[in-house]
C-alpha positions in Angstrom: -194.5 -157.5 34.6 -193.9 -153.5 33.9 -192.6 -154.2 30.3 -194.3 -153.7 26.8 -195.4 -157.3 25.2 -193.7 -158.4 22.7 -196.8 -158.5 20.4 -196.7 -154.4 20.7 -193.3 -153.8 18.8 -194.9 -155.0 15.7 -198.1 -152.3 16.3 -195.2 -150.0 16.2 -193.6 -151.4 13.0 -196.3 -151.4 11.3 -197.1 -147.3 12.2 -193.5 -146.3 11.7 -194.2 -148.4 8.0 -197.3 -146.5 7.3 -195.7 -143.2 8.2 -192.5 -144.2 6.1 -194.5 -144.7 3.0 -196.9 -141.6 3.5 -194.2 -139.6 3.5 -191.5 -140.9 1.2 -194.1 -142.5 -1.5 -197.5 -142.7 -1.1 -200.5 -142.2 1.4 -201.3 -146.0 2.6 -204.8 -144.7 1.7 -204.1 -144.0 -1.9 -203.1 -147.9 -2.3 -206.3 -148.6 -0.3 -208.3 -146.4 -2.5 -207.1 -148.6 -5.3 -207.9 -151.4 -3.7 -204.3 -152.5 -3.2 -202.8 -153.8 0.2 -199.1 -154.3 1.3 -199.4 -157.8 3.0 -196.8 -159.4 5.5 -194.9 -162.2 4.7 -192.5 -161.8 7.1 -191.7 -160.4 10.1 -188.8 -161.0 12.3 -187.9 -158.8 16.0 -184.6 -159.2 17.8 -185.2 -157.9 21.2 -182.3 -156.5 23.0 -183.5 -154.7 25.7 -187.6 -154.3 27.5 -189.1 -151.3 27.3 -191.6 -150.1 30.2 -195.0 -148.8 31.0 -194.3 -145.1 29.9 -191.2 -145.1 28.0 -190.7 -142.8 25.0 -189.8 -145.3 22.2 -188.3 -143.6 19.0 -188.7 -146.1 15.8 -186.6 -145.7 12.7 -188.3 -147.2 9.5 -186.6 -148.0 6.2 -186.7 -149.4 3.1 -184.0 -152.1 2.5 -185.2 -153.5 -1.3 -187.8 -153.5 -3.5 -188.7 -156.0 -6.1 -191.7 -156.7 -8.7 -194.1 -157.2 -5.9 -192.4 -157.4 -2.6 -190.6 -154.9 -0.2 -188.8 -155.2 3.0 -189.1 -152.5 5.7 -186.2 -152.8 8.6 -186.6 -150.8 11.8 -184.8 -150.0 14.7 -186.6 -149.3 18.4 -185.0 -146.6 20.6 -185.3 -145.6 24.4 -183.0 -142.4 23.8 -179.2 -144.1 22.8 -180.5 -147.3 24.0 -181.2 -149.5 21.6 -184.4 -151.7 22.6 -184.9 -153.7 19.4 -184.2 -154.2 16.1 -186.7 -155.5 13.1 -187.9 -156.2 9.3 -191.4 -156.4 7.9 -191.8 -158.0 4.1 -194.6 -157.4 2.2 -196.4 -158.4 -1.2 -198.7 -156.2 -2.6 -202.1 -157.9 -3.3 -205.3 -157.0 -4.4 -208.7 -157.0 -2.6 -208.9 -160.6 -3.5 -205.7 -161.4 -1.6 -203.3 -162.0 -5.3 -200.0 -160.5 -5.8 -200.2 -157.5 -8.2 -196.7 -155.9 -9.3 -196.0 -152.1 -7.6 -197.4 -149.7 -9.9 -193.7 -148.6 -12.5 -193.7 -145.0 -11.0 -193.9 -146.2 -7.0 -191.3 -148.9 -7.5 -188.7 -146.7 -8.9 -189.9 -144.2 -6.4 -188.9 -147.0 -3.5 -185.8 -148.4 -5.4 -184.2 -145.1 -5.3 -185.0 -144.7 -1.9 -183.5 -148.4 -0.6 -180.4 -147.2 -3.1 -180.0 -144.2 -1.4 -176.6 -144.1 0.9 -178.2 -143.8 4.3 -181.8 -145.3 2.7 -184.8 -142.6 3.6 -185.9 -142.6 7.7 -188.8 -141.9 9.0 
């Protein structure tokens, strides 16, 4: 059909995430080394325009909130000013055995102040 799948926006989600939290908190691979994982528990995608074979897509990441155990990323999808599609990932941090563990204290109020902040951290 010449345009990206749907399926693919949330393969770019979940890089702009992994970039977002490598550089605002910590390296994904320092909660894997701890064997911790941020789960989904929800995604959602409004699309609002396609995107083709071989267009430059620019995705904003952000945090929007942080609780206990949860967070929720939103994003925003970009073909220069055109705005392709809009998003939000939540999470739960769990363990290797798949149970919700809190955030560690010093990387939740390391997020919170982020989500607080008047334009939130991009990435």
């Amino acid at each position: 059909m010449g345009i990206v799948h749907h399926a693919n926006y949330l393969l770019l989600m979940e890089n702009a995430r992994i970039a977002f939290l490598d550089e605002h908190d910590l390296p994904y691979r320092e909660y894997v080394e701890r064997g911790l994982h941020f789960a989904v528990t929800k995604s959602q995608l409004d699309y609002r325009l396609p995107a083709h074979f071989d267009d430059r897509i620019e995705v904003s990441a952000w945090l929007a909130w942080v609780r206990g155990a949860s967070l929720r990323i939103e994003y925003e999808m970009r073909r220069g000013p055109e705005l392709l599609v809009t998003g939000a990932t939540e999470h739960a941090l769990v363990d290797v055995d798949g149970r919700p563990v809190r955030i560690p204290r010093e990387q939740r109020e390391n997020l919170k102040k982020l989500a607080a902040g008047p334009l939130a951290a991009r990435v």
